[in-house]
N, C-alpha and C positions, 0 to 999 in steps of 0.2 A: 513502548506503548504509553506509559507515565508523559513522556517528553510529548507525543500528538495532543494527548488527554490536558496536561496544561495551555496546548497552545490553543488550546481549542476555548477553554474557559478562560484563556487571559489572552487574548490576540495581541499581537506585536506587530506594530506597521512594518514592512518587509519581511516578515517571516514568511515561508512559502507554504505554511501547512495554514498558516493562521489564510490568508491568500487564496487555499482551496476552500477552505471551510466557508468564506464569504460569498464563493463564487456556486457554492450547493453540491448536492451528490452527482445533479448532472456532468459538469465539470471535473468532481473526481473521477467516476466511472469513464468517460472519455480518457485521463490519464491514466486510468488502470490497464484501458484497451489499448492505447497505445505502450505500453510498457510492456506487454504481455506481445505484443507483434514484433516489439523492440530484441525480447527475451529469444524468441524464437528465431529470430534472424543471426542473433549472433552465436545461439547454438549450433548451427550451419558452418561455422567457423573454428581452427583447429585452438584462436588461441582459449584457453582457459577462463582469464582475467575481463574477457569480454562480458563472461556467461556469468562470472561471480557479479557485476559491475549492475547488468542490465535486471538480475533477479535481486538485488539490493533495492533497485528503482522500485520493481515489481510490486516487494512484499512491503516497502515503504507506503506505496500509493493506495495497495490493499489494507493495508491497517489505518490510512486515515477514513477511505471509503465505512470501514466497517466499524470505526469511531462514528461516524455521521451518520451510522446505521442504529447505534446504540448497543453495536453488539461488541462483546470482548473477545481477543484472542481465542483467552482462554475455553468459552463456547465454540468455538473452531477445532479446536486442540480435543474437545469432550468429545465431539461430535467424529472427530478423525476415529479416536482413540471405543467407540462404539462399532466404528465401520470394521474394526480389525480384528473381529471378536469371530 
């Protein structure tokens, strides 16, 4: 989260979060959707490493979205951690 949140306040030509950030939440939300169809596809399949690979994309494209949201993890994580009560 630290590593999004820098690239976010100090953008790096080629970095690819710095990249989504320019391009708006429209654009991340489009790669969360797609990563989430991606995620699903390869749960379908027996190997393992597919599933680790494609929910890596997943929860990377969800914490930039939710950096551009102004919201933290850790509000996510609060909000889990209520639901279980």
């Amino acid at each position: 989260q630290r590593l999004i949140v820098d690239c976010k306040e100090n953008p790096e030509e080629g970095a690819y979060a710095s990249y989504l950030f320019a391009r708006g939440v429209d654009r991340i939300g489009k790669k969360v959707g797609e990563e989430a169809v991606e995620l699903v596809i390869a749960s379908k399949n027996e190997e393992k490493q597919g599933v680790v690979n494609e929910a890596a994309d997943l929860l990377y494209h969800v914490m930039v979205l939710l950096n551009a949201k102004g919201v933290n993890l850790s509000d996510v994580c609060a909000e889990l951690c209520k639901r279980n009560r």
